[in-house]
C-alpha positions in Angstrom: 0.0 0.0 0.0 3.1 2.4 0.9 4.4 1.8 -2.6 1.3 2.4 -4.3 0.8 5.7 -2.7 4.5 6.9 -3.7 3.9 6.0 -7.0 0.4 7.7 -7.2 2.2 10.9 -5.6 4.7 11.0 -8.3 2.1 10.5 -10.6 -0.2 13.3 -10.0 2.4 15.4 -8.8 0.6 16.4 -5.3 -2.7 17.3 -7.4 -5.9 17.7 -6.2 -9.1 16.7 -7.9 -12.2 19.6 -7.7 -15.7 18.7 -8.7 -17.9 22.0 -9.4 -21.6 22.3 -9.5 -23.1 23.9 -12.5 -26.1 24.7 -14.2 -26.6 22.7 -16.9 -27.0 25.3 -19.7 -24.1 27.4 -18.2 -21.6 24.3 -18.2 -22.7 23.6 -22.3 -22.1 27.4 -22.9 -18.6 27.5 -21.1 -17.7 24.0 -23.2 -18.8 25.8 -26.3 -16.9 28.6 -26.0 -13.4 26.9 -24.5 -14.0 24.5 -28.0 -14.2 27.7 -30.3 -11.2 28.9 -28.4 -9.3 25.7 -28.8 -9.2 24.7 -25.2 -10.4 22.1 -22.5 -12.9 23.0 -19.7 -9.9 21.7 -17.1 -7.4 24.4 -19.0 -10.1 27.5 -18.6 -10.8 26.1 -15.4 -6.9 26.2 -14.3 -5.8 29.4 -15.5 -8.9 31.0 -14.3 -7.3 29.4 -10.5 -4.0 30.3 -11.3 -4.9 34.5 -12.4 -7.1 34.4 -8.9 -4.7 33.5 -7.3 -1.9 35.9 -8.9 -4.2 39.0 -9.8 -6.7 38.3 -6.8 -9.4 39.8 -9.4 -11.1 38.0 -12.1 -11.0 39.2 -16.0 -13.2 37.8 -18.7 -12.3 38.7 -22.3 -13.5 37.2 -25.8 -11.3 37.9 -28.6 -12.6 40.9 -30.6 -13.1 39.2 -34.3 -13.6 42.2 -36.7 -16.6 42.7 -38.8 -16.0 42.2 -42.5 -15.1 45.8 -43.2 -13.0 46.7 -40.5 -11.1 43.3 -41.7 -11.0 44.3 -45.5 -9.5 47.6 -44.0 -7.0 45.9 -41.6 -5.9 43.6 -44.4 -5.6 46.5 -46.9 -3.4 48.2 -44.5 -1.0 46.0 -43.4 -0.7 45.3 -47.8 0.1 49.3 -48.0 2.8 48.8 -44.8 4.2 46.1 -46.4 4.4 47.9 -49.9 6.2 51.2 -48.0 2.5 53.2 -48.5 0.9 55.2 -46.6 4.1 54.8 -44.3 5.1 57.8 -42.0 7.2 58.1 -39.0 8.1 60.8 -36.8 10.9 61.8 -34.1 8.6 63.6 -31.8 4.8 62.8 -30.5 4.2 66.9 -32.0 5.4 66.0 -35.6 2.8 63.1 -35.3 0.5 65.1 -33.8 0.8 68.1 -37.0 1.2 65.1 -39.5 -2.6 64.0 -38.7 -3.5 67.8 -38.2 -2.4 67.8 -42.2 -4.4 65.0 -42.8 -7.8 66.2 -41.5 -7.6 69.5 -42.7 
């Protein structure tokens, strides 16, 4: 029995098991959501612990997915970046400051 229990304590590494109660519909919504995000229910569930721990506060955040404009725009950006357009830079936050002033006038 002594041998057993060693082994199981190297095994699970002095982990501890924790059963949670939830609502049906709330516990199908969290499993949706960790799947579109590409995680398990136990990983949500330990970084959740692990930040609550850290922060001693508790952030929620959903990844902002732009809407089909704001994506075409993005996406025509970064091409204009890449392509040296459009590109400005400045030494000082007031030469950025009348650079946009230019632009709006």
């Amino acid at each position: 029995m002594i041998y057993f229990r060693y082994i199981n304590d190297i095994l699970y590494m002095n982990k501890t098991m924790l059963h949670i109660r939830l609502d049906k519909a709330l516990k199908n919504e969290v499993q949706k959501v960790a799947d579109e995000l590409g995680l398990s229910i136990t990983a949500v569930g330990r970084r959740l612990f692990s930040n609550f721990a850290v922060t001693k506060s508790i952030v929620f955040d959903k990844p902002l997915i732009p809407n089909t404009k704001t994506a075409c725009e993005i996406d025509e950006s970064l091409a204009n970046h890449k392509a040296g357009k459009n590109a400005s830079s400045f030494n000082t936050p007031l030469e950025m400051d009348a650079h946009f002033d230019k632009l709006r006038a």
